[in-house]
RODREN-501086 format. One line per field, with one value per residue (C-alpha): x, y, z. Coordinates in steps of 0.02 Angstrom, whole numbers, m for minus. Layout:
<sites>
c1 <- (X, ...) .
c2 <- (Y, ...) .
c3 <- (Z, ...) .
</sites>
This chain:
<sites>
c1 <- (m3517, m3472, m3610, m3656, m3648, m3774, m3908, m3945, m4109, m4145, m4157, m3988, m3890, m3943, m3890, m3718, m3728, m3746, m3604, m3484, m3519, m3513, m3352, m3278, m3330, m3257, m3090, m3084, m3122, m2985, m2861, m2896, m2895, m2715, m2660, m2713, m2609, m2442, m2487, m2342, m2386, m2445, m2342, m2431, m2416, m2471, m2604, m2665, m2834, m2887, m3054, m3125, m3289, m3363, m3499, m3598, m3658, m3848, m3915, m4082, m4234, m4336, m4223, m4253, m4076, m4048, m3877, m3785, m3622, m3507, m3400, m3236, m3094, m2944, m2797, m2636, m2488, m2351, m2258, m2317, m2257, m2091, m2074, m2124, m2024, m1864, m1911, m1914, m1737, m1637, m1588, m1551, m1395, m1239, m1078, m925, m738, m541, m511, m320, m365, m505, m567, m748, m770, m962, m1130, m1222, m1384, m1398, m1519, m1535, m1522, m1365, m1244, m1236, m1221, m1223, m1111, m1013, m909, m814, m752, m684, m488, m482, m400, m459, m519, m658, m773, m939, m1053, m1193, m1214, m1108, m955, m837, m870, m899, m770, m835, m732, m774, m914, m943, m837, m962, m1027, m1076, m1183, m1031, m1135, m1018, m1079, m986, m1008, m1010, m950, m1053, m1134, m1289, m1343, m1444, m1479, m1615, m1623, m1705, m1860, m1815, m1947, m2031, m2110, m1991, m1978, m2074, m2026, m2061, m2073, m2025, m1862, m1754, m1564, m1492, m1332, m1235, m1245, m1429, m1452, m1578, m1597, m1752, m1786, m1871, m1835, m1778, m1719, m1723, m1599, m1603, m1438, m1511, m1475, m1611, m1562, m1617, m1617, m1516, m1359, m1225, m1119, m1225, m1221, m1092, m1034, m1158, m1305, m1467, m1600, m1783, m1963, m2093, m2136, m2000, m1933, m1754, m1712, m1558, m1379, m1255, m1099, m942, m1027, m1177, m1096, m985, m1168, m1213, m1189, m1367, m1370, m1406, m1381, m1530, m1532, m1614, m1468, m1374, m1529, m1502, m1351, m1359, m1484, m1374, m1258, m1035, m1024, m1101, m1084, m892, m959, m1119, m1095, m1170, m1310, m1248, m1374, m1486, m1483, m1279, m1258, m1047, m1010, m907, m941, m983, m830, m856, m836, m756, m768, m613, m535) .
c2 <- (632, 460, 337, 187, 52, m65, 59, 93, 65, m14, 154, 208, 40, 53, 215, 168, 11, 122, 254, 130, 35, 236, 244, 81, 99, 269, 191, 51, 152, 276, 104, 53, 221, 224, 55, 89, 237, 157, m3, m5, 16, m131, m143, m177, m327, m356, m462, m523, m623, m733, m746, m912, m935, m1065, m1038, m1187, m1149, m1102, m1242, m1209, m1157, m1329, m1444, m1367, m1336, m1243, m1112, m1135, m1015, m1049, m941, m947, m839, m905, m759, m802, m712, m634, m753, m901, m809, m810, m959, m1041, m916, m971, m1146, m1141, m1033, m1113, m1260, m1154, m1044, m1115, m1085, m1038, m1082, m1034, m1185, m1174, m1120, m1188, m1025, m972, m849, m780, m845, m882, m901, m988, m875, m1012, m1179, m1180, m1161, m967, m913, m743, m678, m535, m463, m394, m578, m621, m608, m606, m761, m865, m1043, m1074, m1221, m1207, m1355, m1401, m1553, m1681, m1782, m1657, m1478, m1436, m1304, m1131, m984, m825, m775, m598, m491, m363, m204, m31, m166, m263, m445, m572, m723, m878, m1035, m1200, m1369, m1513, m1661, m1616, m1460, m1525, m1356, m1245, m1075, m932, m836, m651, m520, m418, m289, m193, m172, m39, 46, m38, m199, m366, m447, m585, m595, m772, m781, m934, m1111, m1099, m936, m800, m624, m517, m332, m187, m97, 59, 171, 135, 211, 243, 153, m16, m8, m53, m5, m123, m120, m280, m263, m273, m375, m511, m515, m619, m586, m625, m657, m652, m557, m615, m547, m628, m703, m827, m703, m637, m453, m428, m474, m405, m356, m239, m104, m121, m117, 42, 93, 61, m121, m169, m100, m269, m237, m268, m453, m420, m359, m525, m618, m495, m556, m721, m710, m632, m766, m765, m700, m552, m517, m453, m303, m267, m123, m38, 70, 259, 305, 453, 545, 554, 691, 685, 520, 457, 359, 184, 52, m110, m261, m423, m588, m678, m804) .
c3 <- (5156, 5129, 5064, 5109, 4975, 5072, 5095, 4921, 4843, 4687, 4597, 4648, 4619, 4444, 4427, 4476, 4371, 4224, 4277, 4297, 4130, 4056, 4129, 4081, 3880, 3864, 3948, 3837, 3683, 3728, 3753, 3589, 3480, 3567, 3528, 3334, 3323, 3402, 3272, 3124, 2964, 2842, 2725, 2562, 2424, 2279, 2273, 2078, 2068, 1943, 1892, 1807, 1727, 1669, 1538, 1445, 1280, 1265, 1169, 1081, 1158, 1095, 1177, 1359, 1395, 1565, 1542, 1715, 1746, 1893, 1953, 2047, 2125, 2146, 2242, 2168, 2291, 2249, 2378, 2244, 2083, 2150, 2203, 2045, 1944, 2043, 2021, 1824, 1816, 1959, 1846, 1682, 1805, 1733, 1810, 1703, 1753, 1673, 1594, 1643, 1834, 1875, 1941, 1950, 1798, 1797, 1811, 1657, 1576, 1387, 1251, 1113, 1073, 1014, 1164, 1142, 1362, 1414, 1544, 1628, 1491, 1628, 1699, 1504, 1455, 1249, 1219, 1338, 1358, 1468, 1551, 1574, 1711, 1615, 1739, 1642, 1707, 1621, 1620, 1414, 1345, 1264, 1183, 1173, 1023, 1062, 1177, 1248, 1203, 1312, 1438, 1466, 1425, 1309, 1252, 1262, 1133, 1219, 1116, 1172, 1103, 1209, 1310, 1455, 1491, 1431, 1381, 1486, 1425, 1378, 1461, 1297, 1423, 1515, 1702, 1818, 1945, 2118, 2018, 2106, 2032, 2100, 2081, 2055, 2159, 2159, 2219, 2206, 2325, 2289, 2336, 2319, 2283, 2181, 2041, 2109, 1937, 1751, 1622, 1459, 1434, 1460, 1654, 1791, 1944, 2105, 2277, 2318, 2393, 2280, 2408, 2367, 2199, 2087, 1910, 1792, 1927, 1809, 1850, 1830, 1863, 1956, 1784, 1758, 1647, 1619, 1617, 1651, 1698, 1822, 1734, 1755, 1652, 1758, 1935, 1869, 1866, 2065, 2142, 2131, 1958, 1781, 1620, 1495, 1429, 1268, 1164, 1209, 1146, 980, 990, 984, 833, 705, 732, 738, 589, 586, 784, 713, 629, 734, 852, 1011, 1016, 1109, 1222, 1146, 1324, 1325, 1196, 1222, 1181, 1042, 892, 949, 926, 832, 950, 876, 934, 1001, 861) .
</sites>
Protein backbone atom coordinates (compact mmCIF):
# COMPACT_ATOMS: atom_id res chain seq x y z
CA UNK A 1 0.00 0.00 0.00
CA UNK A 2 1.64 3.02 -1.08
CA UNK A 3 0.44 6.43 0.45
CA UNK A 4 -0.26 9.33 -0.87
CA UNK A 5 1.72 12.30 0.42
CA UNK A 6 -0.97 14.90 -0.84
CA UNK A 7 -3.90 13.35 0.79
CA UNK A 8 -2.83 13.62 4.25
CA UNK A 9 -4.67 15.48 6.83
CA UNK A 10 -3.38 17.79 9.23
CA UNK A 11 -3.24 15.09 11.92
CA UNK A 12 -1.13 12.82 9.92
CA UNK A 13 1.41 15.43 8.42
CA UNK A 14 2.30 16.21 11.91
CA UNK A 15 2.79 12.92 12.77
CA UNK A 16 5.33 12.52 10.11
CA UNK A 17 6.80 15.91 10.92
CA UNK A 18 7.62 14.54 14.25
CA UNK A 19 9.00 10.98 12.97
CA UNK A 20 11.23 12.45 10.74
CA UNK A 21 12.71 15.09 13.23
CA UNK A 22 12.87 11.62 15.71
CA UNK A 23 14.78 10.15 13.11
CA UNK A 24 17.08 12.91 12.18
CA UNK A 25 18.23 13.68 16.12
CA UNK A 26 19.03 10.13 16.82
CA UNK A 27 21.22 10.20 13.43
CA UNK A 28 22.98 13.20 14.31
CA UNK A 29 23.56 12.15 17.88
CA UNK A 30 24.97 8.81 16.72
CA UNK A 31 27.40 11.13 14.06
CA UNK A 32 28.69 12.92 16.77
CA UNK A 33 29.25 10.24 19.67
CA UNK A 34 31.34 8.71 16.64
CA UNK A 35 33.26 11.66 15.70
CA UNK A 36 34.26 12.10 19.61
CA UNK A 37 35.60 8.74 19.84
CA UNK A 38 37.84 8.87 16.50
CA UNK A 39 39.00 12.64 18.03
CA UNK A 40 42.97 12.33 19.19
CA UNK A 41 43.82 12.84 22.38
CA UNK A 42 44.62 16.42 23.98
CA UNK A 43 47.59 16.44 24.94
CA UNK A 44 47.92 18.26 28.22
CA UNK A 45 50.12 21.51 29.41
CA UNK A 46 50.81 22.95 32.12
CA UNK A 47 49.02 25.78 32.73
CA UNK A 48 50.22 28.05 36.13
CA UNK A 49 47.86 31.01 37.16
CA UNK A 50 48.66 33.88 38.98
CA UNK A 51 46.44 35.37 41.25
CA UNK A 52 46.70 39.22 42.22
CA UNK A 53 44.87 41.00 44.86
CA UNK A 54 44.68 44.11 45.65
CA UNK A 55 43.69 44.96 49.23
CA UNK A 56 43.51 48.72 50.69
CA UNK A 57 44.08 49.05 54.22
CA UNK A 58 40.89 49.41 56.47
CA UNK A 59 41.26 52.82 57.77
CA UNK A 60 39.26 53.59 60.94
CA UNK A 61 35.72 53.29 61.36
CA UNK A 62 35.28 57.37 62.20
CA UNK A 63 36.72 58.47 59.06
CA UNK A 64 34.06 56.53 56.81
CA UNK A 65 36.55 54.69 54.83
CA UNK A 66 34.93 52.14 52.35
CA UNK A 67 37.56 48.71 52.06
CA UNK A 68 37.40 47.90 48.21
CA UNK A 69 39.38 44.51 47.02
CA UNK A 70 39.90 43.84 43.32
CA UNK A 71 40.68 40.93 42.05
CA UNK A 72 42.49 39.64 38.99
CA UNK A 73 43.67 36.44 37.12
CA UNK A 74 46.19 36.64 35.00
CA UNK A 75 47.15 32.64 33.04
CA UNK A 76 50.76 32.70 32.54
CA UNK A 77 51.65 29.61 29.76
CA UNK A 78 54.11 27.48 29.74
CA UNK A 79 54.74 28.61 25.99
CA UNK A 80 55.66 32.23 27.77
CA UNK A 81 58.02 30.77 30.53
CA UNK A 82 60.10 29.50 27.92
CA UNK A 83 60.37 31.95 25.92
CA UNK A 84 61.44 34.39 28.45
CA UNK A 85 63.74 31.83 30.06
CA UNK A 86 65.57 31.48 26.62
CA UNK A 87 65.62 35.09 26.26
CA UNK A 88 67.61 35.79 29.60
CA UNK A 89 70.27 32.71 28.86
CA UNK A 90 70.75 33.01 25.06
CA UNK A 91 73.26 35.87 25.54
CA UNK A 92 75.20 34.29 28.63
CA UNK A 93 76.14 30.79 25.90
CA UNK A 94 79.76 31.41 25.26
CA UNK A 95 81.55 29.54 22.72
CA UNK A 96 85.06 28.11 23.45
CA UNK A 97 87.81 27.56 20.64
CA UNK A 98 91.77 25.74 20.54
CA UNK A 99 93.63 28.66 20.59
CA UNK A 100 96.29 27.07 18.14
CA UNK A 101 93.35 25.61 15.70
CA UNK A 102 90.84 27.60 15.83
CA UNK A 103 88.52 24.70 16.35
CA UNK A 104 85.23 24.82 18.17
CA UNK A 105 85.99 23.27 21.70
CA UNK A 106 82.56 23.19 23.89
CA UNK A 107 79.83 25.41 24.73
CA UNK A 108 80.01 27.27 27.87
CA UNK A 109 78.21 28.96 30.55
CA UNK A 110 80.23 31.40 33.26
CA UNK A 111 79.23 30.58 37.35
CA UNK A 112 80.86 33.76 38.89
CA UNK A 113 82.07 36.95 38.35
CA UNK A 114 85.33 36.22 37.93
CA UNK A 115 85.73 34.50 34.47
CA UNK A 116 85.41 30.94 36.04
CA UNK A 117 83.19 28.99 32.58
CA UNK A 118 82.03 25.64 32.84
CA UNK A 119 82.33 23.22 30.11
CA UNK A 120 82.59 19.62 28.74
CA UNK A 121 85.49 18.16 30.57
CA UNK A 122 85.43 15.76 27.89
CA UNK A 123 86.37 18.49 24.95
CA UNK A 124 89.68 19.63 27.30
CA UNK A 125 93.43 18.34 26.46
CA UNK A 126 95.66 19.07 29.85
CA UNK A 127 97.89 21.55 28.60
CA UNK A 128 96.03 23.38 26.47
CA UNK A 129 95.45 27.00 25.51
CA UNK A 130 92.09 28.03 24.72
CA UNK A 131 89.81 31.16 23.42
CA UNK A 132 86.76 31.84 24.61
CA UNK A 133 83.94 34.78 22.38
CA UNK A 134 82.74 36.89 24.94
CA UNK A 135 81.64 39.36 22.07
CA UNK A 136 84.88 41.46 21.91
CA UNK A 137 87.12 42.11 18.78
CA UNK A 138 89.54 39.39 19.99
CA UNK A 139 88.37 36.27 21.47
CA UNK A 140 89.88 36.47 25.43
CA UNK A 141 92.29 33.48 26.28
CA UNK A 142 91.44 30.98 29.34
CA UNK A 143 93.49 27.92 30.72
CA UNK A 144 92.33 25.27 32.31
CA UNK A 145 91.36 25.81 36.38
CA UNK A 146 89.86 22.56 37.14
CA UNK A 147 90.05 19.45 34.97
CA UNK A 148 86.78 17.58 35.74
CA UNK A 149 85.60 15.22 38.11
CA UNK A 150 83.05 11.87 37.87
CA UNK A 151 80.42 14.57 35.84
CA UNK A 152 83.02 15.31 33.39
CA UNK A 153 82.34 19.50 33.80
CA UNK A 154 85.94 21.58 33.87
CA UNK A 155 86.05 24.99 34.39
CA UNK A 156 88.04 27.25 32.38
CA UNK A 157 89.56 30.79 33.69
CA UNK A 158 89.22 33.55 31.19
CA UNK A 159 91.89 36.71 31.27
CA UNK A 160 90.08 39.80 30.33
CA UNK A 161 89.95 43.34 31.24
CA UNK A 162 86.11 43.06 31.16
CA UNK A 163 83.60 40.13 30.97
CA UNK A 164 80.64 41.40 29.05
CA UNK A 165 79.08 38.35 29.85
CA UNK A 166 77.04 37.38 32.79
CA UNK A 167 76.84 34.45 34.81
CA UNK A 168 73.88 31.91 34.72
CA UNK A 169 71.58 31.34 37.75
CA UNK A 170 72.17 27.80 39.34
CA UNK A 171 68.64 25.87 39.99
CA UNK A 172 68.57 25.14 44.14
CA UNK A 173 65.50 22.76 43.58
CA UNK A 174 66.19 19.86 41.63
CA UNK A 175 64.41 18.66 38.51
CA UNK A 176 61.13 16.34 38.31
CA UNK A 177 60.31 13.98 36.32
CA UNK A 178 58.22 15.09 33.22
CA UNK A 179 59.63 18.54 33.93
CA UNK A 180 60.11 21.00 30.95
CA UNK A 181 63.88 21.76 30.20
CA UNK A 182 65.48 23.37 27.20
CA UNK A 183 68.89 22.45 25.75
CA UNK A 184 70.97 25.38 24.38
CA UNK A 185 72.60 24.14 21.15
CA UNK A 186 74.77 26.36 19.29
CA UNK A 187 74.61 29.49 17.22
CA UNK A 188 71.62 30.49 19.18
CA UNK A 189 69.43 27.12 18.45
CA UNK A 190 67.22 25.53 21.08
CA UNK A 191 65.79 22.21 21.61
CA UNK A 192 63.00 21.26 23.96
CA UNK A 193 62.15 18.18 26.08
CA UNK A 194 61.28 16.41 29.49
CA UNK A 195 63.02 15.05 32.08
CA UNK A 196 62.72 11.52 31.46
CA UNK A 197 65.09 9.75 34.53
CA UNK A 198 67.07 11.16 37.42
CA UNK A 199 70.23 9.48 38.96
CA UNK A 200 71.75 9.54 41.91
CA UNK A 201 75.08 10.25 40.27
CA UNK A 202 74.17 13.77 39.38
CA UNK A 203 72.75 12.64 35.88
CA UNK A 204 69.21 13.80 34.54
CA UNK A 205 68.27 12.01 31.85
CA UNK A 206 66.10 13.92 28.89
CA UNK A 207 64.30 13.20 26.06
CA UNK A 208 66.14 15.37 23.42
CA UNK A 209 67.92 13.77 20.87
CA UNK A 210 71.37 13.55 21.49
CA UNK A 211 72.17 14.28 17.76
CA UNK A 212 71.30 17.64 18.49
CA UNK A 213 73.13 18.34 21.23
CA UNK A 214 76.82 19.90 21.27
CA UNK A 215 79.49 19.61 23.91
CA UNK A 216 78.79 21.58 26.73
CA UNK A 217 75.03 22.56 25.59
CA UNK A 218 73.53 23.96 29.04
CA UNK A 219 70.55 22.86 30.16
CA UNK A 220 67.89 25.17 31.76
CA UNK A 221 64.29 24.91 33.26
CA UNK A 222 61.45 26.87 32.35
CA UNK A 223 62.77 29.22 35.11
CA UNK A 224 65.75 30.76 33.52
CA UNK A 225 67.59 28.47 35.56
CA UNK A 226 70.65 26.21 34.87
CA UNK A 227 70.73 22.55 35.73
CA UNK A 228 72.86 20.98 33.94
CA UNK A 229 75.53 20.52 31.26
CA UNK A 230 76.07 17.97 28.54
CA UNK A 231 79.43 16.43 28.92
CA UNK A 232 81.43 13.18 27.92
CA UNK A 233 80.60 11.60 31.28
CA UNK A 234 77.04 12.45 30.76
CA UNK A 235 76.56 11.19 27.10
CA UNK A 236 78.55 7.79 28.23
CA UNK A 237 75.33 7.99 30.27
CA UNK A 238 72.63 8.11 27.15
CA UNK A 239 72.86 11.03 24.46
CA UNK A 240 70.16 13.10 25.92
CA UNK A 241 71.67 12.50 29.29
CA UNK A 242 73.50 16.56 31.44
CA UNK A 243 75.47 16.44 34.12
CA UNK A 244 74.38 18.43 37.34
CA UNK A 245 75.69 22.14 37.24
CA UNK A 246 75.87 22.67 40.87
CA UNK A 247 79.17 21.02 41.69
CA UNK A 248 80.86 23.34 39.03
CA UNK A 249 79.25 26.29 40.86
CA UNK A 250 80.98 24.48 44.19
CA UNK A 251 83.63 24.62 42.26
CA UNK A 252 84.13 27.75 41.36
CA UNK A 253 83.57 28.92 45.07
CA UNK A 254 86.46 27.29 46.73
CA UNK A 255 88.59 28.93 44.36
CA UNK A 256 92.27 27.49 42.28
CA UNK A 257 93.75 26.80 45.07
CA UNK A 258 91.98 24.54 46.79
CA UNK A 259 90.09 23.01 43.56
CA UNK A 260 93.82 20.89 43.44
CA UNK A 261 93.04 18.84 46.42
CA UNK A 262 89.16 18.78 46.34
CA UNK A 263 87.82 15.48 45.10
CA UNK A 264 84.62 13.78 43.68
CA UNK A 265 81.85 12.61 45.54
CA UNK A 266 81.26 8.36 44.68
CA UNK A 267 77.82 7.87 44.22
CA UNK A 268 76.21 6.11 47.46
CA UNK A 269 74.10 3.69 45.05
CA UNK A 270 77.46 2.23 43.28
CA UNK A 271 78.68 0.07 46.13
CA UNK A 272 81.96 -1.27 43.77
CA UNK A 273 83.58 1.74 43.05
CA UNK A 274 86.98 2.80 44.03
CA UNK A 275 88.29 5.41 46.19
CA UNK A 276 87.62 8.71 44.47
CA UNK A 277 90.87 10.29 42.64
CA UNK A 278 91.99 13.82 43.39
CA UNK A 279 91.63 16.04 40.25
CA UNK A 280 94.30 18.84 39.71
CA UNK A 281 94.07 21.77 37.77
CA UNK A 282 96.29 22.20 34.69
CA UNK A 283 99.49 24.59 35.50
Amino acid sequence: MVMDLEHLNKSQIVLLTMLVSFVTSIATGIVTVSLIEEAPTDVTRVVQRVVERTVEQVTPAEQQATVVTRERTIIVKEADLIAAAIAENKSKIVSVFDAKTNTFVSLGVFVDGEGTLAVDAGAIVKGGTYAVDIGTDKPAPATVQYEGGARGIALLKVTAERIGVAAVTPSQVGLQLGQTVVAFIGNGSITQGIATALDEGGFAGTSISGAKIAPGSPLINVDGEVVGISTKASREVSEGTFASIRAAFAQATTGTNTAATTTEKVPESNTNATAPTTQKPAQ
